[in-house]
N, C-alpha and C positions, 0 to 999 in steps of 0.2 A: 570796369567789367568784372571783376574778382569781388572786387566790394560786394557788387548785386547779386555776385553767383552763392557768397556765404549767406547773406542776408535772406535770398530765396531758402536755401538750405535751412538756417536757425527757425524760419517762420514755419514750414514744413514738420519740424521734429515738433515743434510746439503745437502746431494742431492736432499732431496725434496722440500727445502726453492725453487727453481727453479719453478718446476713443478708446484708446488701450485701458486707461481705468475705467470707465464703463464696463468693457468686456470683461476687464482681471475684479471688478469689486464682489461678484453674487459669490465665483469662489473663494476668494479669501478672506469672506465673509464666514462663510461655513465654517470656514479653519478652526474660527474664533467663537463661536457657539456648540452648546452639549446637546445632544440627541436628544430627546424627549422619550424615557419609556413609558410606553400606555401599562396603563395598570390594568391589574389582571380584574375582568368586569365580576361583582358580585352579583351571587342569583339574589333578585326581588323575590320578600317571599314576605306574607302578610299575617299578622298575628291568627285571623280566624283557618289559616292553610296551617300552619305547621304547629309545632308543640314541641316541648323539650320532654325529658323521660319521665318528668313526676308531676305533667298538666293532662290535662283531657281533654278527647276529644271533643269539639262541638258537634251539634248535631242540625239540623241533617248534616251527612258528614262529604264535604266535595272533593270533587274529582281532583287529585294532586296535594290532596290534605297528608303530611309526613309527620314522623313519628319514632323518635329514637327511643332505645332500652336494653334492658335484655331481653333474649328468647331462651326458651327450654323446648323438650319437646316429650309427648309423650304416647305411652303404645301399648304394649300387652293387658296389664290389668284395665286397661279402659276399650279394648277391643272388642268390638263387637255387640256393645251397652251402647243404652240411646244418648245420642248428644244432648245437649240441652235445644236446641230446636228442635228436638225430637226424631232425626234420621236416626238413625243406627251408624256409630262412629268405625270407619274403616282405616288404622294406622297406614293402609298403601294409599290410601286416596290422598291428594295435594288438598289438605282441610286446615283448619287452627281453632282456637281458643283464641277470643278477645273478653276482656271485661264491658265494654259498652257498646262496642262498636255493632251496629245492626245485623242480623244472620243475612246469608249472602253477599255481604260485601266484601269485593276483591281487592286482593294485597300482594303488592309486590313486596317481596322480604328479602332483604340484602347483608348478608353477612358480612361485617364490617371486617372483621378480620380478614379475609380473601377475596372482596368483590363478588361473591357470585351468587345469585339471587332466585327465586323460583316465587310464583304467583300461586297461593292459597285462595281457601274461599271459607270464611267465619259461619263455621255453628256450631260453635261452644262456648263456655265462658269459663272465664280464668285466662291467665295462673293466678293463683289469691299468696302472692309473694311480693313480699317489696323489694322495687326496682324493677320486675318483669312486666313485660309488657305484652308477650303473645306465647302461649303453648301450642309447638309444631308438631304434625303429625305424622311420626317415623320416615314418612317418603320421603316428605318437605323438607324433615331434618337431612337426609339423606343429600339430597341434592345439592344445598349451602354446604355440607361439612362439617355439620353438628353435631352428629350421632358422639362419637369419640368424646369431644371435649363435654357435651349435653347442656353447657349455658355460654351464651356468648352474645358479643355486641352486635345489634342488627338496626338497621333501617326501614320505618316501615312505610309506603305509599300503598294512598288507596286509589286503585285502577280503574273501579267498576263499580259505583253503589247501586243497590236495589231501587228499584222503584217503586218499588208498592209500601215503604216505609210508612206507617200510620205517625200523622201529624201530632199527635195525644201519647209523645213518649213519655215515660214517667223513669222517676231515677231512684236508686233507695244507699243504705247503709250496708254494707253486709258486716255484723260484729262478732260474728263465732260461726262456727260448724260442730256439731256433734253426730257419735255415731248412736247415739241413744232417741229416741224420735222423741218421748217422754221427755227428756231432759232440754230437747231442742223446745220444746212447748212452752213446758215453764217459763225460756228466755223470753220465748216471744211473749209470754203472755206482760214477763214486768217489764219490757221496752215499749210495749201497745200502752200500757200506762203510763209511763211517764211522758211518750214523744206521739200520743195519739196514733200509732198503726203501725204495724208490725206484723211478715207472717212467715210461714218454713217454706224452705224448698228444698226441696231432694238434690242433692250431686249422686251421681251414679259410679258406681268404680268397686275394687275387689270390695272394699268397705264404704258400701252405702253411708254418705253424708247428709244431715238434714241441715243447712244454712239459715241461719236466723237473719231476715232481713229486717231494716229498721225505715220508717217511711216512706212518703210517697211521691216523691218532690217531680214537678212537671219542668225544669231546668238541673242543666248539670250544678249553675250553680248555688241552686239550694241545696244539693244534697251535699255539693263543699260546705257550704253552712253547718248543715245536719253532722257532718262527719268532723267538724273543728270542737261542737260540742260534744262528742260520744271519747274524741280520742284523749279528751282529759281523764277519762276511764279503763280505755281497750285501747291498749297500743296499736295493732296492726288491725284497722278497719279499710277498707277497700268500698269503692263508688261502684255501682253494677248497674245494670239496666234490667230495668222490670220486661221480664219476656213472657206474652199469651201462653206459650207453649211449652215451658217448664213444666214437668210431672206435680201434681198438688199428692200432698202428703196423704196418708192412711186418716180416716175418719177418727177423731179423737173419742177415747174408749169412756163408755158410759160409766158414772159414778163418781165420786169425790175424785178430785185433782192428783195425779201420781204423782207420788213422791221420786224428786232428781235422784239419780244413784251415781256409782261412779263411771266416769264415761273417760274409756282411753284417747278421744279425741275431743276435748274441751275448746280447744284453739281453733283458730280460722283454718279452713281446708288448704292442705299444702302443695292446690295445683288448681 
């Protein structure tokens, strides 16, 4: 009788040596493996959406298209003088300066130094500065916290593009600005020579500038082409977009061709 009472007993612990490691295996399992940390997800972003500080943008230009550089910003001597799409430039209004980017189209601007961002609207062009990428206008600087330092790292997205963007964009060289119009003439007239078309445009400001541009090119990237040949000459050449609505120069003065004089701004316009 004792015999069976152990023998019941030993067979009882033995069916449950089972059960209990079933139960005890998921946890001391876990014991014995490392937690998985998920990595931190990267934004998808695709070469024709973004750009680093010294590419351009494509065009037409879309919704969420980014763009790092510097900004500067600019105000009183340009106060009040027509922008290059031709409004009248108001330093309180939330406006900027782009070199290509279409007039009317909106930009978020994020100053990288303190996150904090304010939404512009392009009709101007420039800054004609290497490494910059947008010139703000006084409010705008205002609001990031720019005024103070006046150059600094920014982010730029575009919010909002126009619609009525004509299909037939054309792109050019800019290689000089002068404040002699004469003297801008001449240039154009030997770069029409040698690169087939060239013509002046007026920048407006205390010192009226006449910009010599160089070509006609219907892609951004021909006028990268255009501008790899000219920069074994002119160091600091800039890509711009041909705009309907730029002021056309003074009627050039009858009789033999004027002779260049000296001109205190020979160099590309420094805004």
């Amino acid at each position: 009788m004792i015999e069976a009472t152990m023998t019941l007993r030993r067979s009882s612990i033995v069916a449950l040596v089972p059960i209990t490691c079933l139960i005890l295996l998921p946890a001391c399992g876990k014991k014995h493996q490392r937690a998985a940390i998920p990595k931190t997800p990267r934004a998808a972003s695709a070469p024709a959406q973004s750009a680093s500080r010294h590419s351009i943008p494509p065009a037409p230009l879309p919704v969420g298209y980014t763009e790092q550089g510097l900004a500067s910003w600019y105000g009183v001597p340009y106060h009040g003088r027509p922008a290059a799409d031709g409004e009248i430039y108001d330093m309180e209004k939330l406006v900027a300066a782009h070199r290509v980017m279409p007039f009317n189209t909106w930009l978020r601007v994020t100053n990288l130094a303190n996150n904090r961002s304010v939404d512009v609207r392009v009709i101007d062009r420039g800054p004609f500065i290497e490494g910059r990428i947008i010139d703000l206008s006084k409010a705008a600087a205002r609001q990031i916290e720019l005024l103070g330092p006046g150059v600094g790292p920014v982010k730029l997205e575009v919010i909002a593009a126009p619609a009525d963007v004509a299909a037939n964009d054309f792109y050019a060289v800019q290689v000089a600005a002068f404040s002699v119009y004469e003297n801008a003439e001449h240039s154009r007239d030997q770069y029409a020579q040698r690169f087939g078309t060239a013509q002046v445009v007026l920048k407006q400001g205390p010192t009226p500038l006449w910009r010599v541009l160089v070509g006609r090119e219907s892609s951004v990237a021909g006028a990268q082409q255009l501008a790899e040949r000219i920069r074994g000459e002119v160091k600091d050449v800039y890509i711009v977009r041909l705009d309907q609505t730029l002021p056309n120069p003074p009627a050039a003065p009858m009789g033999p061709a004027a002779t260049p004089t000296a001109d205190p701004h020979p160099q590309p316009a420094n805004r």
